[in-house]
C-alpha positions, -999 to 999 in steps of 0.1 A, spaced: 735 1 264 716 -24 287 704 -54 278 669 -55 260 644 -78 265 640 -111 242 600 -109 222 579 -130 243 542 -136 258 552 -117 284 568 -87 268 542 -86 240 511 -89 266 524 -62 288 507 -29 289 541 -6 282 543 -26 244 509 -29 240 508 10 245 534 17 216 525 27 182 555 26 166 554 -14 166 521 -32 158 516 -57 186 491 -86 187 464 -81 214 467 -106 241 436 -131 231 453 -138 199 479 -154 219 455 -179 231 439 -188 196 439 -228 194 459 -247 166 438 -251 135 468 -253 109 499 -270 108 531 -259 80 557 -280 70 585 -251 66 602 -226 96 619 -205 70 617 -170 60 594 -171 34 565 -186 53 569 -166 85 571 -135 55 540 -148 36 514 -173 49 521 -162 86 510 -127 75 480 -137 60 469 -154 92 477 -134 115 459 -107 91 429 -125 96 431 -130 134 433 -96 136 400 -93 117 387 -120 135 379 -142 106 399 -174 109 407 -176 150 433 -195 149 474 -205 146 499 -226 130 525 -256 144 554 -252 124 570 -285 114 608 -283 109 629 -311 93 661 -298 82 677 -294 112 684 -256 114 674 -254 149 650 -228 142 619 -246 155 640 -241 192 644 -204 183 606 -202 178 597 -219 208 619 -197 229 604 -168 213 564 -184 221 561 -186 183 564 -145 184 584 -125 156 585 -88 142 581 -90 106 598 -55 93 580 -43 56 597 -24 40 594 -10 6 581 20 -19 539 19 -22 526 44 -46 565 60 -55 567 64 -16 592 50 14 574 28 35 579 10 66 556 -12 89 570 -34 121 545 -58 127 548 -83 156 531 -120 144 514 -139 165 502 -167 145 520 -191 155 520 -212 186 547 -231 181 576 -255 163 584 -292 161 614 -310 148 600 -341 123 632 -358 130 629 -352 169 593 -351 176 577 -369 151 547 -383 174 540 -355 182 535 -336 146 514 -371 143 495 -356 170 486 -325 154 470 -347 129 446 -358 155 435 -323 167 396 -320 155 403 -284 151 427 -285 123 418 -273 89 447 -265 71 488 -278 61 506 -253 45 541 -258 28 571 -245 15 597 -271 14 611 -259 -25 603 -265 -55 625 -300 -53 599 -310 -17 573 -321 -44 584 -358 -55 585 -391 -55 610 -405 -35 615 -441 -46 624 -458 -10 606 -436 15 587 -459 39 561 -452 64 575 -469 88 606 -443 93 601 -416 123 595 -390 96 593 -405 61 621 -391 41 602 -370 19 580 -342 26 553 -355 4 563 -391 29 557 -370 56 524 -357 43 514 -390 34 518 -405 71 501 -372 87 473 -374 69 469 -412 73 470 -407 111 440 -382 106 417 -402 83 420 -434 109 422 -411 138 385 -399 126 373 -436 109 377 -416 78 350 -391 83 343 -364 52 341 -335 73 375 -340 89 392 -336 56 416 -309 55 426 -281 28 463 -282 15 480 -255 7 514 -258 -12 533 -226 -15 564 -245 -38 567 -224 -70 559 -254 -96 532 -253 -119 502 -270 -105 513 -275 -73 488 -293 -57 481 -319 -83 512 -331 -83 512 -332 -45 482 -351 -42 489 -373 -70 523 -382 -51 505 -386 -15 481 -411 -38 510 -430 -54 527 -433 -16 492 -442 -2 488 -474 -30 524 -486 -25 524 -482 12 494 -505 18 475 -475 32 439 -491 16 410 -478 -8 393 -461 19 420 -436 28 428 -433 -8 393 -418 -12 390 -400 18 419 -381 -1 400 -373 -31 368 -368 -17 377 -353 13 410 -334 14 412 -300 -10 449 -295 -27 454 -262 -39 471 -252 -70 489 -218 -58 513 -188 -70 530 -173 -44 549 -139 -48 569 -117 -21 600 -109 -20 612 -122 17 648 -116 24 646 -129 58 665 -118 89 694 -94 83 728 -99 88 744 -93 122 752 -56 122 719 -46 111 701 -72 129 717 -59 160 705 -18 149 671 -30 140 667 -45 178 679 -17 194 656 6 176 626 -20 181 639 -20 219 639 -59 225 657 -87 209 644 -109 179 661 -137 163 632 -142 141 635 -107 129 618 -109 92 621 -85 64 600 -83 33 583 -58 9 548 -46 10 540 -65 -21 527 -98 -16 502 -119 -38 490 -153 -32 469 -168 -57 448 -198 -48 429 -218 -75 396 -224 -65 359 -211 -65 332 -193 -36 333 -227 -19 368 -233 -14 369 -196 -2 348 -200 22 365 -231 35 396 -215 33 382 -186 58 419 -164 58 413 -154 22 393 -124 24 416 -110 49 442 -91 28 440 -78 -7 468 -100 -16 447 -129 -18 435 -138 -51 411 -170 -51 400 -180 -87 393 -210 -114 423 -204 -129 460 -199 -118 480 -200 -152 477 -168 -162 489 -148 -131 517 -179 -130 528 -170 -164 527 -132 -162 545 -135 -128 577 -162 -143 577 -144 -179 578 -104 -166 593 -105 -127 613 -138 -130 621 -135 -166 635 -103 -160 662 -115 -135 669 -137 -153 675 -120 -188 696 -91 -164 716 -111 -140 747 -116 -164 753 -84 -175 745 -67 -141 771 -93 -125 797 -84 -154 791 -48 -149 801 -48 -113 764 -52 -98 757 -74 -68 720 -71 -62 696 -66 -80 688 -27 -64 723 -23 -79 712 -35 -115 680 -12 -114 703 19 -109 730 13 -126 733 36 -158 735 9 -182 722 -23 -170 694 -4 -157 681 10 -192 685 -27 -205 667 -41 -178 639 -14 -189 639 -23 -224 641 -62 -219 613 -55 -202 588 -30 -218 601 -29 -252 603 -70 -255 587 -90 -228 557 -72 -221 548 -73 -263 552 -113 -260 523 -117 -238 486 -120 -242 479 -113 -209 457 -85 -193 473 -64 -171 508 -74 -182 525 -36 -189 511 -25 -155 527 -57 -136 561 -48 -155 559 -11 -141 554 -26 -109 582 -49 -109 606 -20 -118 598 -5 -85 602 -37 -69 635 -43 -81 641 -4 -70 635 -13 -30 663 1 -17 651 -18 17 656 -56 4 688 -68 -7 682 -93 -34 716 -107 -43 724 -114 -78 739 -147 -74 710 -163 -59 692 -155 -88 721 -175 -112 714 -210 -95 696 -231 -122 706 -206 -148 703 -230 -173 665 -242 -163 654 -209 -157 662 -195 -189 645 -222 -207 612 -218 -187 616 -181 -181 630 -164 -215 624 -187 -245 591 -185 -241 590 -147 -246 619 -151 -270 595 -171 -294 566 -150 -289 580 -120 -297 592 -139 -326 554 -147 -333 537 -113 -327 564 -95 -346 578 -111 -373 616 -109 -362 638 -115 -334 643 -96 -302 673 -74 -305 680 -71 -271 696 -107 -265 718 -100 -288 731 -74 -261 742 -102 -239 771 -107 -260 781 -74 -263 795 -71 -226 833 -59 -227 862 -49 -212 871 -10 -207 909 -8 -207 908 4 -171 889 -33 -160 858 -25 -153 826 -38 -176 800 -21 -197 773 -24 -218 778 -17 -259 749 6 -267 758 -3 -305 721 -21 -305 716 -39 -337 678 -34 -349 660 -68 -361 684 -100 -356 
């Protein structure tokens, strides 16, 4: 086979690519948008999600503009996207409306990446471009706190929220604290009220690092933190074998190769004004801007979340490895039904919330995305208490008695011939 080409300018620009339908390919002035956002974060789930969203609204010519990804774990992926001119194919996948689906879409909102630990003047630059409007980030959900000893003085602050600190610092005294050059942040770490607690943080750094009164209100008055809920399902870039198939049927090479399902939401809390600052948000379906973000958090961690995590034992002790697995197996699958309809869904007071379930079942079913099981088992423990007790208890509420399903849990056996299964003696009530 000879050797393909690696995604580029040059390859995306040119008229054979530009001609094919098969791949969706950005058309060459998007590749000269300036920089009006910057993201701390080079993983999969932002080149998956926010990347989308922008590049969505390029395409519809209602935010003209692209992102500087900040890297600072040392990955080496903010080289990757350089050599790439910021370019990846982001591969959805999934089942829309009970049918197979499948979209490759070539993103060209970004312009580029910088290491924080390598080229920390110049993310300090970006802070000084008039033309930025945005900082997106996803550095997990343990990014947002208070690290005791960070100091500004480091070349990047320790923490991310450090990091932000210092950036936005650089920007206020960069513009003698003008209003107008205040920026929108947009967290994209799944903790409840995000944003709060990120300004509240950057406020905390600002008084202990000497940073003065005026910057402290130019971040109140002037800078917008967003309290977010974001949800898609980005497995990132396949493993070797079929990273290797999925470039030769693309015809050119892609490290950044990204796959996720069609379902994406991305809730932002905020009214008309901070919609129209935003300018990206009317550009997909997916976004949701409104006063309140709790209750599409809490239908989202009780129904989709609590569901994995109310399955993933018995699917693993069944013989199950991901979670497409669980949804067909002929017992855990039924359970995962049940847990789901027959005693989650009657624990919440939430509009909308039966429909959600139904369309988290055919999530789960994608038989495009390989969720692994024991990535949903880290901080088992946690996740139980924030993801099941609460329905546990309001079921108990609503009902009068106990879920029965639980009980199920510790029902899993041993068949003589090893292998696990799932005692359908259900006990009613208790």
């Amino acid at each position: 086979m000879p050797e393909l080409p690696t995604l580029g300018r040059g390859l995306a620009a040119s008229p054979e690519f530009q001609a094919r339908t098969d791949v969706l390919f950005p058309a060459p002035e998007l590749l000269e948008l300036p920089e009006r956002a910057v993201q701390f974060g080079t993983g999969a789930f932002v080149r998956g999600f926010v990347e989308h969203f922008l590049d969505a609204a390029n395409r519809r010519g209602s935010f003209g503009g692209r992102v500087v990804m900040v890297g600072s774990t040392g990955s080496g992926r903010d080289q990757v996207v350089n050599d790439q001119d910021g370019l990846y194919t982001l591969a959805v996948q999934g089942i829309v409306d009970g049918a197979p689906t499948r979209e490759n879409r070539v993103v060209a909102s970004v312009s580029r990446a910088l290491s924080a630990p390598d080229e920390w003047a110049e993310v300090l630059a970006c802070a000084r471009n008039p033309d930025l409007e945005l900082v997106f980030s996803n550095t997990t959900e343990v990014g947002i706190a208070l690290d005791e000893g960070d100091d500004p003085a480091l070349e990047p602050p320790r923490s991310f929220p450090g990091k932000l600190a210092r950036f936005l610092y650089e920007r206020a005294r960069a513009f003698a604290f003008e209003s107008a050059r205040g920026v929108a942040v947009v967290p994209c770490e799944l903790i409840e009220d995000n944003g709060d607690r990120l300004r509240g943080i950057v406020l905390a750094l600002a008084a202990r690092w000497g940073f003065g009164e005026e910057f402290e209100r130019w971040v109140r008055e002037s800078d917008v933190f967003c309290n977010t809920l974001v949800d898609r399902i980005v497995p990132g870039t396949p493993a070797a074998g079929a990273l290797e198939e999925a470039q030769a049927a693309l015809g050119f090479r892609d490290a950044l190769l990204t796959v996720c399902e069609p379902y994406r939401l991305f809730v932002i809390q905020g009214d008309d004004a901070l919609r129209a600052r935003l300018r990206f948000a009317d550009a997909d379906p997916g976004i949701v801007v409104t006063p309140d973000v709790a209750p599409f958090r809490e239908r989202k961690v009780r129904l989709l979340n609590g569901a994995h995590t109310a399955t993933v034992a018995v699917a693993l002790l069944c013989g199950c490895e991901t979670v497409l697995e669980a949804t067909r197996h002929e017992r855990v699958g039924p359970f995962l039904r049940r847990v789901l309809l027959e005693e989650i869904v009657p624990s919440l007071d939430l509009p909308g919330a039966e429909a959600f379930a139904r369309e988290t079942l055919d999530r789960f079913a994608n038989p495009y995305v390989r969720h692994a099981l024991l990535d949903i088992t880290l901080q088992h423990t946690m996740k139980t208490r924030v993801r099941l007790v609460p329905s546990i208890l309001g079921y108990a509420e609503r009902t009068g008695r106990v879920p029965a399903l639980p009980r199920e849990l510790a029902r899993i056996a041993r068949s003589p011939d090893g292998s696990f299964w799932l005692s359908q003696n259900r006990a009613g009530g208790a």
